[in-house]
C-alpha positions in Angstrom: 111.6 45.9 147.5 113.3 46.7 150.6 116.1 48.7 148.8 113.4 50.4 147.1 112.0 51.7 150.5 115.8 52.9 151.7 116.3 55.3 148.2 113.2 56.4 148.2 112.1 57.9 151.8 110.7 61.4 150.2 107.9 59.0 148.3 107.5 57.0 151.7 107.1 59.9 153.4 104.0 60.2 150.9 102.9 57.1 151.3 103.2 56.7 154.9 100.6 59.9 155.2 97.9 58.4 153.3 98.5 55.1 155.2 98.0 57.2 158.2 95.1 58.4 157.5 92.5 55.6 158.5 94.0 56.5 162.0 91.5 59.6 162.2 88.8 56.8 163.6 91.0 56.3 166.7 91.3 60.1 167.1 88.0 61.3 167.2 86.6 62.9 163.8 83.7 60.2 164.4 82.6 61.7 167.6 82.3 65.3 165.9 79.1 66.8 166.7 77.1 67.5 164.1 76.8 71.6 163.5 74.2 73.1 161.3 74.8 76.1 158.8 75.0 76.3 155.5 76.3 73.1 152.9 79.6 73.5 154.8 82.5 71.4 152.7 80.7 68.3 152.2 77.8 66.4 152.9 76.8 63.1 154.1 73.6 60.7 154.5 72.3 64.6 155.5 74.4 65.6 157.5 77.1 68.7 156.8 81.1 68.4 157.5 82.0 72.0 158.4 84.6 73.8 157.2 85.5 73.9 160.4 85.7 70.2 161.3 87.6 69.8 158.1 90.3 72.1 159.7 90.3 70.6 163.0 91.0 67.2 161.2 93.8 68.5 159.2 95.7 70.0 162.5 95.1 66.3 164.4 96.4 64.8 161.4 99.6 66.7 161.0 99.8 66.4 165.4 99.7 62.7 164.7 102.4 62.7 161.9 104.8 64.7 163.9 104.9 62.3 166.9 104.9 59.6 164.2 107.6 60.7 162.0 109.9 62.3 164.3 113.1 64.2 162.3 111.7 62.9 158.9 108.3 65.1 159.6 107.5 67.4 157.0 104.9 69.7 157.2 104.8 70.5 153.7 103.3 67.3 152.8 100.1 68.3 154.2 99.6 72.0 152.7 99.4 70.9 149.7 96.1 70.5 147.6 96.1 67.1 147.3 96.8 66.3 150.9 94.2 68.4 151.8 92.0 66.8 149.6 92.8 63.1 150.6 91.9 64.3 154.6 88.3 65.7 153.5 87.3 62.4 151.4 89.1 60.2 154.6 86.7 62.6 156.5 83.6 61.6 153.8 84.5 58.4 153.3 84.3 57.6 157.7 81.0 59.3 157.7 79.6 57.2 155.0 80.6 53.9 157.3 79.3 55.4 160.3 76.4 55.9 158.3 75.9 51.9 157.6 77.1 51.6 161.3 74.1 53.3 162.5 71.6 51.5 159.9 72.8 48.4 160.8 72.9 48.8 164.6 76.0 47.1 164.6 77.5 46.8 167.9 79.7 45.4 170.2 79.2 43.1 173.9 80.1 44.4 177.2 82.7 41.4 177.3 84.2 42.5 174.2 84.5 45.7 174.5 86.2 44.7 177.9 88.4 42.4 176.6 89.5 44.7 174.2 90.1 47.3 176.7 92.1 45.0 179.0 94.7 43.9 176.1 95.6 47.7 175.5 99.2 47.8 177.0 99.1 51.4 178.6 96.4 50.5 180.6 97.9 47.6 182.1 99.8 46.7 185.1 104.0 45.4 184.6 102.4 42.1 186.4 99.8 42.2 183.4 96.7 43.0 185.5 94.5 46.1 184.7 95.6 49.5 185.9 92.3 50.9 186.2 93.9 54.1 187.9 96.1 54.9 184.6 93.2 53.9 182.8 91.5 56.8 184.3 94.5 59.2 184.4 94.9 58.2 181.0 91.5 59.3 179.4 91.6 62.3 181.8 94.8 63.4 180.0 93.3 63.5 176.4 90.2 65.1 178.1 88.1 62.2 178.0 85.7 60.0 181.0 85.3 56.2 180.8 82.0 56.2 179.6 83.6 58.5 176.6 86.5 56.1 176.0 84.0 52.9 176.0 81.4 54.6 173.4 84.1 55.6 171.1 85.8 51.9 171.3 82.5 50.5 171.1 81.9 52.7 167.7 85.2 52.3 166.5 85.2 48.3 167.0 81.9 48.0 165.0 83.2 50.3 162.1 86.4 47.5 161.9 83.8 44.8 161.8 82.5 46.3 159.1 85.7 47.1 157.0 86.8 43.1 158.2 84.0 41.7 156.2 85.2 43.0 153.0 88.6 43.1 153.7 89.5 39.8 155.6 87.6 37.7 153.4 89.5 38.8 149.9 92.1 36.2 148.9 94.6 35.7 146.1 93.3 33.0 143.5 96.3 30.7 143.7 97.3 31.1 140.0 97.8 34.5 140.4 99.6 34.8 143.4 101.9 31.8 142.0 102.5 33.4 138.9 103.6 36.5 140.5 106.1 34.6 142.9 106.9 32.7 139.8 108.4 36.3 138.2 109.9 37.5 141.5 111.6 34.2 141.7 113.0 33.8 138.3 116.4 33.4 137.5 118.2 34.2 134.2 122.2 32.7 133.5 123.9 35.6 132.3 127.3 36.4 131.0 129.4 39.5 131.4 131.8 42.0 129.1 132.9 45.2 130.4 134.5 47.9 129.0 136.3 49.7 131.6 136.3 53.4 132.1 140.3 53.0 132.9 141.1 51.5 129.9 139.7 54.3 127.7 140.6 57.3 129.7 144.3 56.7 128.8 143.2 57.7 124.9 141.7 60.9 126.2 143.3 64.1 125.6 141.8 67.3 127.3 142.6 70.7 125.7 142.3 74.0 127.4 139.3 74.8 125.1 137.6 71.7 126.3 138.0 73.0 129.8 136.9 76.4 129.2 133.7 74.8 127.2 132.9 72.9 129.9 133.3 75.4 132.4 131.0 78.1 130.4 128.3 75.4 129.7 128.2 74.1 133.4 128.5 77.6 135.3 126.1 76.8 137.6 128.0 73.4 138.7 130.7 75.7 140.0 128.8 78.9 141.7 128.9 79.4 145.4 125.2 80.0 146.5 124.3 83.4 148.7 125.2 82.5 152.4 124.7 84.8 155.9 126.2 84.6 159.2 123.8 85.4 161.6 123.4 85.7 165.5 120.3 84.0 167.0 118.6 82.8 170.2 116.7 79.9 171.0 113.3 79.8 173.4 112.3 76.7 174.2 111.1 74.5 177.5 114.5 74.5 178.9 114.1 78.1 179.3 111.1 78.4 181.0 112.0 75.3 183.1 114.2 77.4 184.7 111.7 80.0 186.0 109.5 77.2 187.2 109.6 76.4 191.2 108.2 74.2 193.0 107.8 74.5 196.5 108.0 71.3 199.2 104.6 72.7 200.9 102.7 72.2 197.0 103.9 68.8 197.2 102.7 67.9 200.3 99.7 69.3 199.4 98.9 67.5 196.0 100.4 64.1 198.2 97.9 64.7 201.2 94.6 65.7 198.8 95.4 62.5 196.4 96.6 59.7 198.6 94.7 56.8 197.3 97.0 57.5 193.9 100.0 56.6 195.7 99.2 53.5 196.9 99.1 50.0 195.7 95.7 47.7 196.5 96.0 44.6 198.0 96.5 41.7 195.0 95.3 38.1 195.7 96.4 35.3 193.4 93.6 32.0 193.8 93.2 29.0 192.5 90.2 26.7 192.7 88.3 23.3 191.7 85.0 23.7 189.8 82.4 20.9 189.6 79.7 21.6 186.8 76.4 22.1 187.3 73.7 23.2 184.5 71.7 25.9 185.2 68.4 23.5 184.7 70.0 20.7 186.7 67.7 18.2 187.9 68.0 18.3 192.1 69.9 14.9 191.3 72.4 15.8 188.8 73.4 18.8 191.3 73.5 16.2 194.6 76.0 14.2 192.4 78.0 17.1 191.3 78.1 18.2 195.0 79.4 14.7 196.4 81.9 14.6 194.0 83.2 18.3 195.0 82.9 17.0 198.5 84.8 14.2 198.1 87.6 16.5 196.2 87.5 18.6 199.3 88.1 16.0 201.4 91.4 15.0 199.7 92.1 18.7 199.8 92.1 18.5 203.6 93.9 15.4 204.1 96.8 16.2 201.3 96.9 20.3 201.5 100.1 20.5 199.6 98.4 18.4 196.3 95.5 21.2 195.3 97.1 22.0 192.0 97.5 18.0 191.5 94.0 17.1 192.8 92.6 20.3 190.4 94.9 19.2 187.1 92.9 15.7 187.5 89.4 16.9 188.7 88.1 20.1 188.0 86.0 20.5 184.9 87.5 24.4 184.1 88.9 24.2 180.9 90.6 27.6 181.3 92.3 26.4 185.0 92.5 22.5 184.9 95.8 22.3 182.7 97.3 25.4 185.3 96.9 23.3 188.4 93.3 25.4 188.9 95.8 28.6 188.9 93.5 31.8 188.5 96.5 34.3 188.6 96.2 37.6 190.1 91.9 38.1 191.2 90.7 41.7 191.0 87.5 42.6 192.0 84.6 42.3 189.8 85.8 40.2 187.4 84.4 36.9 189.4 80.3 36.4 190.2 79.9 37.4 193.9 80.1 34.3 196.2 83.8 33.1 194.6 84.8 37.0 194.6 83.6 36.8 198.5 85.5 33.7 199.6 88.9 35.1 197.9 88.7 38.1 200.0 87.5 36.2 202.9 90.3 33.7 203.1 93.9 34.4 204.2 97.1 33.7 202.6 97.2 29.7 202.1 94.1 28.8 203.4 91.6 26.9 201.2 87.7 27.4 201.3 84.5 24.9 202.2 82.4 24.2 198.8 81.4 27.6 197.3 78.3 27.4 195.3 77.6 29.8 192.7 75.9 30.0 189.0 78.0 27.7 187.5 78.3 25.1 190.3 80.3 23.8 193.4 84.0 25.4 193.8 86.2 24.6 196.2 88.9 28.1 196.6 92.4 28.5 197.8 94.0 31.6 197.9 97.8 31.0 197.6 99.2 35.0 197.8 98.4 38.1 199.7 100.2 40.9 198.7 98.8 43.7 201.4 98.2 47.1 200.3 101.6 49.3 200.0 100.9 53.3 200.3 104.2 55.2 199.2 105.4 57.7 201.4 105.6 61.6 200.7 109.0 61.0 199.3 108.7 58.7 197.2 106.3 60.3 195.5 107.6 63.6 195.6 109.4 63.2 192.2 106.4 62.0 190.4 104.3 65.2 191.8 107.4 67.5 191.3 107.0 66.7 187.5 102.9 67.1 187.1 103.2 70.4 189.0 106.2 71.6 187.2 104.2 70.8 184.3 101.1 72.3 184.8 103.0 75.1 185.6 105.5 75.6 182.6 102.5 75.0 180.3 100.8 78.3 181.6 104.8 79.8 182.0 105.3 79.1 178.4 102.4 81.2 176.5 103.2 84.4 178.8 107.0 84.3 178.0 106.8 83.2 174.5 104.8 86.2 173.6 107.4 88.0 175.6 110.0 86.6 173.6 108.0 87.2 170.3 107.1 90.8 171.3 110.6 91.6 172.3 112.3 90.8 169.0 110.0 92.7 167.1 109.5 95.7 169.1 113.3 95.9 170.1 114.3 94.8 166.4 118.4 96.2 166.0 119.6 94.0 168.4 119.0 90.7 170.2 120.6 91.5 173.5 117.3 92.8 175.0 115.5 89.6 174.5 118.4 88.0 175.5 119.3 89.7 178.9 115.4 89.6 179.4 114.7 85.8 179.5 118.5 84.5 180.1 118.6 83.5 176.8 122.9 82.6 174.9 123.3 84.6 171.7 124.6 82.2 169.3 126.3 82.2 166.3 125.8 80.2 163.1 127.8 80.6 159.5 127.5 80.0 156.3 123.7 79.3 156.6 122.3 79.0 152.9 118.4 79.4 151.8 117.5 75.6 152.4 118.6 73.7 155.1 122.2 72.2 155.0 121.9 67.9 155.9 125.7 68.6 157.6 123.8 70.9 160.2 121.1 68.5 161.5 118.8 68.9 163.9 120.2 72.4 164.4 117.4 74.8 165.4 118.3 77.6 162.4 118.5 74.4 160.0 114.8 75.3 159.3 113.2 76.5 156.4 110.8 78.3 157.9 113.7 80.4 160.0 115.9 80.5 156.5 112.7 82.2 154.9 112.8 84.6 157.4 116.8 84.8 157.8 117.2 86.2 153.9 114.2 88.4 154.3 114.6 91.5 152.8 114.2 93.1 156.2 116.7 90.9 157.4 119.7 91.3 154.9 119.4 95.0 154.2 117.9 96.6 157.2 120.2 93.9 159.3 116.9 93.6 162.0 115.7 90.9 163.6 113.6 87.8 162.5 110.1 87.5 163.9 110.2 84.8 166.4 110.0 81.3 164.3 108.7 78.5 165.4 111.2 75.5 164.4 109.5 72.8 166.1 107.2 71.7 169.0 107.6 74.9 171.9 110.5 76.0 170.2 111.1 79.6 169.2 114.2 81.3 167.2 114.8 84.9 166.2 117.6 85.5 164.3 119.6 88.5 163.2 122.2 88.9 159.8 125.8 90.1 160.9 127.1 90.0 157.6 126.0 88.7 154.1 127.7 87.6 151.2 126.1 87.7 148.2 126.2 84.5 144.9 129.4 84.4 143.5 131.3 81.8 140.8 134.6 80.0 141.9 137.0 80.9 139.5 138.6 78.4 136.6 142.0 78.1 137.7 140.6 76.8 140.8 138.2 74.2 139.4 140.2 73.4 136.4 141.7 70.0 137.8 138.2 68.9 138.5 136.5 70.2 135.4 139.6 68.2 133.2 139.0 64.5 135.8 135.0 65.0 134.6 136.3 66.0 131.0 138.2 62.6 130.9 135.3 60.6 132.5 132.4 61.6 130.2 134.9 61.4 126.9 135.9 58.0 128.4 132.6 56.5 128.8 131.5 58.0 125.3 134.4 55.8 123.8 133.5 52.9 126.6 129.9 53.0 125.0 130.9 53.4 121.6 132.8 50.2 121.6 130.1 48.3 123.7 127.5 49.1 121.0 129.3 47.5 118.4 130.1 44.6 120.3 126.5 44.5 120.8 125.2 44.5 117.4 128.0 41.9 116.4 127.1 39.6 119.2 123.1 40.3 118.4 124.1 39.3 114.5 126.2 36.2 115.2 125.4 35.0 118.7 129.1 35.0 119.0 130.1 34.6 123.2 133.5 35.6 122.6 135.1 37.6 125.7 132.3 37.6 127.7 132.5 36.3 131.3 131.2 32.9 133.0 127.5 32.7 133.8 126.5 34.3 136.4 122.7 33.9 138.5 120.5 37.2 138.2 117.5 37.3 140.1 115.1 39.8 142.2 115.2 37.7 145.3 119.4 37.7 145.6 121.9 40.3 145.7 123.1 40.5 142.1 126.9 39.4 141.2 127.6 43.0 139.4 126.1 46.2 139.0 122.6 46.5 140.7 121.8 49.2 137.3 122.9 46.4 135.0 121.3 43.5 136.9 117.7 45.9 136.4 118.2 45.8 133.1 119.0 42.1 132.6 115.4 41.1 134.6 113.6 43.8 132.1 115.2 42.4 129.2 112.9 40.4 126.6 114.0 36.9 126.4 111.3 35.9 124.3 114.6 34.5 122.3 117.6 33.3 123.7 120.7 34.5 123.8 118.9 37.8 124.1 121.7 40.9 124.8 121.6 44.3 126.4 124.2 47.3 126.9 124.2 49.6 129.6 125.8 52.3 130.9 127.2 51.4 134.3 127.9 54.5 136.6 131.8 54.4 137.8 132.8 51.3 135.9 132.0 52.0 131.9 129.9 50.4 129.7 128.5 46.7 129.7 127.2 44.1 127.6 125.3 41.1 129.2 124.3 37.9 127.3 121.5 36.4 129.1 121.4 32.8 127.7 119.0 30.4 130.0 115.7 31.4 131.9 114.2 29.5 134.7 112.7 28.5 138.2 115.0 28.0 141.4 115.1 24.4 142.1 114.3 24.7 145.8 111.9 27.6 145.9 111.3 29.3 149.2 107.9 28.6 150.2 108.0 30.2 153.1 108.4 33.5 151.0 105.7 32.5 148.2 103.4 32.0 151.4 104.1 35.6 152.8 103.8 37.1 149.0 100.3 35.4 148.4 98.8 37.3 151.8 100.6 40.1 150.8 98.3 40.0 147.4 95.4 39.1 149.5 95.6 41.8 151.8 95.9 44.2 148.5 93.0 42.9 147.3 91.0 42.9 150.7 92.5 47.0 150.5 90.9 47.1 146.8 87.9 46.0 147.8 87.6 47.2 150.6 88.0 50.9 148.7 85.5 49.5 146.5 82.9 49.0 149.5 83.6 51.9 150.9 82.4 54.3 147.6 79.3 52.2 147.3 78.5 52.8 151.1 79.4 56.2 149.8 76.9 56.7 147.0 73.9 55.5 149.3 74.4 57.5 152.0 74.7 60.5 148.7 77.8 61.7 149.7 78.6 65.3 148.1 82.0 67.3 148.2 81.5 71.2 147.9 84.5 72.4 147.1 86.2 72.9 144.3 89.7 71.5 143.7 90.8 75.1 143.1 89.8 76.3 146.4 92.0 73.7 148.5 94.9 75.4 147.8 93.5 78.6 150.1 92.5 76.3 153.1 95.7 75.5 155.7 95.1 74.5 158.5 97.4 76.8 161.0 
């Protein structure tokens, strides 16, 4: 399966964008407002998905894919129809859950909505505490308040408690699932006869007509493709980096209006010793509770150094009994009032009277004070130095990219201007074809945007310069043809060596195969196993012992009777014959495996029926698409 994945990236790529999708939830098309105006592209439970909205979701999702997909990002996966249609019925089908969302009032608690907040990693401190200042810096980044951020999680949590009952309760019935693992771990005993390329080549004779044939009939095998050389330059951030200053009194500045964001508050680590008491305590269930914490305290004083012991055997916290009564690292607001108090009342080591609060009678030590640290304007100079340079480069960049852009079109015979304009390096690139070249990389002109626009007919015969491309994130390139040289065929005397090695192969194999198929039919007539090889294991869960083509087609092969035979052509090697004469189970099957490859099932089905759920919920809130298939193609989102 996972050999499947590596040859076939181009239909992963695929895959990975409709796996994506879902994703939309955490990026905000459910907190759309809803705008009036005609049927827009769709409707749902009343409501009207604008053309509009349908756009803005197609630009987030190919912003998302980008960062996601790095150098295998392709933007043409996402112009076409059909990925344009799968982003408006992702945008239909989250409207019609939001739809049951708000009919069912389904919701969320405060406590686990903060929970859920606390365990996101960016937000949290490297001790594992709650950075509630990146929190805030965080949101405020995306454009987005506290209050924002907790409504959407809240939403978004409600909508995967939705999708979790269907999904989370599917299962595989156990006869399927062990039948599948039953074919993925099957085994078949096979033998092996091989008729080598090398032994037949030697019987091939190649003519000069044969060449010439070969080369008429394959022209195209042997024609160099149209190629420029062309001079370019590159804008990018690097460039307007270097017009960016920033001066020591902005520092100071930014440092002296914001000081609370360089510092550090004080941490407190506690522990403590909780005695129960009910809330409807009789007066002398809570006199008994509060003897017993006395008489803890008591020990506390007269052994100070045994608190974690005297907490491990006597307090009745579940979460802090086992720790030694360790609380970790307190923040404020997490603990009800009086215990909050007597932490931040206490100093390092010292350990509190009884402390009575909602749940009963504590008794507090605070075992580490780390004071507050505030980090000087140097420090934090670098950190500011970066958020001014760029705040600054981001308004830098628009002014001189349409600089750049307006340059190159206006001054179009020559890239010097732009060049000595902006500091930019004329560069030089050969042998650039019409698609990009995989031996060129991440080049910037290894684009086919900027190879469109590079054999332009502008371009080649009027030798100007390119509009400005963009190749990738805040990078521009205008190019400009120095010299093109048209499609031309490599002549025969200088492919003929090759053209008489591919001559020999094919005519070899032809007489490989010839004598494999009637070895075939005789061994299929008489079940004769002369000249084949010992048995060898085949199987899907193993690397095979010989060809991974021929070891396919031994697992497809019927074996409804045994010995069952098949021939195949094996690239490189010649032609084979393989007699497959036992089928079974592994003695010692892998459970392990068969557990994984049950909840793999299960989870496709909980995706099936999940699907499933999610048209029904789509029907009763009367979903509607407006468009036609045909007009998809004439929607792109820019």
């Amino acid at each position: 399966m996972f050999e499947f994945i590596r040859k076939h990236q181009r239909l992963m790529q695929l895959l990975l964008l409709l796996l994506i999708l879902p994703s939309f939830v955490l990026v905000g098309v459910s907190s759309y407002q809803e705008r009036g105006g005609g049927d827009g592209v769709a409707t749902v439970a009343g409501k009207t998905i604008t053309q509009q909205q349908w756009e803005e979701a197609q630009r987030r999702q190919i912003d998302q894919a980008r960062q996601q997909m790095g150098a295998q990002f392709d933007q043409k996966l996402f112009e076409t129809p059909e990925a344009k249609q799968a982003i408006l019925d992702q945008l239909v089908a989250e409207r019609a859950v939001n739809a049951e969302v708000e009919r069912g009032h389904l919701t969320v608690s405060d406590a686990v909505l903060a929970k859920a907040i606390g365990d996101i990693q960016m937000f949290r401190k490297a001790d594992g505490s709650f950075d509630k200042d990146q929190y805030i810096a965080a949101l405020a980044a995306q454009g987005m308040t506290p209050e924002m951020f907790d409504a959407r999680m809240r939403h978004d949590m409600a909508v995967q408690q939705l999708a979790g009952a269907v999904s989370q309760t599917a299962f595989a019935p156990r006869s399927v699932a062990n039948r599948l693992s039953d074919i993925n771990d099957q085994e078949r005993e096979v033998q092996e006869l091989m008729f080598p390329l090398a032994t037949y080549a030697a019987q091939v004779k190649v003519t000069d007509d044969m060449v010439k044939a070969y080369y008429d009939k394959h022209a195209a095998l042997f024609q160099v493709p149209e190629s420029v050389k062309a001079e370019y330059v590159v804008f990018n951030a690097d460039v307007v980096q270097k017009q960016v200053t920033v001066s020591d009194a902005e520092v100071a500045d930014v440092y002296n209006k914001n000081k609370a964001r360089f510092s550090t508050p004080e941490k407190r680590s506690a522990s403590h010793i909780l005695f129960n008491v009910a809330k409807d305590a009789k007066p002398a269930d809570d006199a008994a509770a509060k003897a017993k914490a006395e008489a803890a305290l008591a020990e506390v004083r007269k052994n100070p150094g045994d608190f974690a012991k005297i907490a491990k055997a006597q307090s009745q916290d579940p979460g802090s009994a086992e720790l030694g009564g360790d609380l970790g690292v307190v923040e404020k607001g997490v603990f009800v009032k009086p215990v909050e108090d007597a932490i931040y009342g206490l100093k390092e080591g010292e350990t509190s009277g009884l402390v009575r609060s909602e749940f009963g009678y504590h008794i507090i030590k605070v075992t580490k004070v780390v004071p507050t640290t505030q980090k000087s304007l140097e420090e934090a100079k670098p950190e500011i130095v970066a958020e001014l340079q760029k705040t600054k480069m981001s308004a830098k960049y628009s002014e001189l990219a349409e600089t750049f852009s307006n340059t190159v079109y206006e001054q179009a015979d020559s890239l010097k201007p732009v060049a000595d304009k902006l500091g930019l390096q004329i560069q030089t690139a050969d042998g650039l074809g019409r698609t990009p070249n995989p031996a060129l990389g991440n080049s910037p002109v290894n684009n086919d945007k900027f190879l469109k626009a590079i054999f332009s007919n502008d371009a080649i015969k009027n030798k100007r310069n390119t509009e400005a491309v963009e190749v990738a994130p805040s990078t521009l390139v205008a190019g400009r043809v120095v010299e093109f040289r048209p499609a031309t065929k490599r002549p025969l005397a200088e492919v003929e060596a090759q053209i008489r090695q591919r001559v020999t192969q094919e005519e070899a194999l032809r007489l490989a195969k010839q004598a494999g198929e009637a070895k075939l039919a005789a061994a299929r007539a008489s079940g004769d196993a002369t000249g084949f090889g010992e048995p060898k294991i085949v199987s899907r869960t193993k690397e095979p012992p010989f060809s991974e083509t021929a070891a396919l087609a031994v697992l497809k092969a019927d074996t409804s009777k045994l010995p069952a035979y098949v021939g195949v052509d094996v690239p490189g090697q010649g032609y084979g014959v393989y007699r497959i004469v036992k089928v079974s189970q592994p003695a010692q099957p892998d459970q392990a495996r068969r557990k994984q490859e049950a909840e793999q099932i299960g989870r496709a089905i909980g995706g099936a029926e999940t699907y499933g759920y999610v048209e029904a919920l789509k029907q009763k809130a009367k979903a509607k698409i407006n468009v036609k298939p045909a007009d998809l193609g004439a929607n792109a989102a820019q």
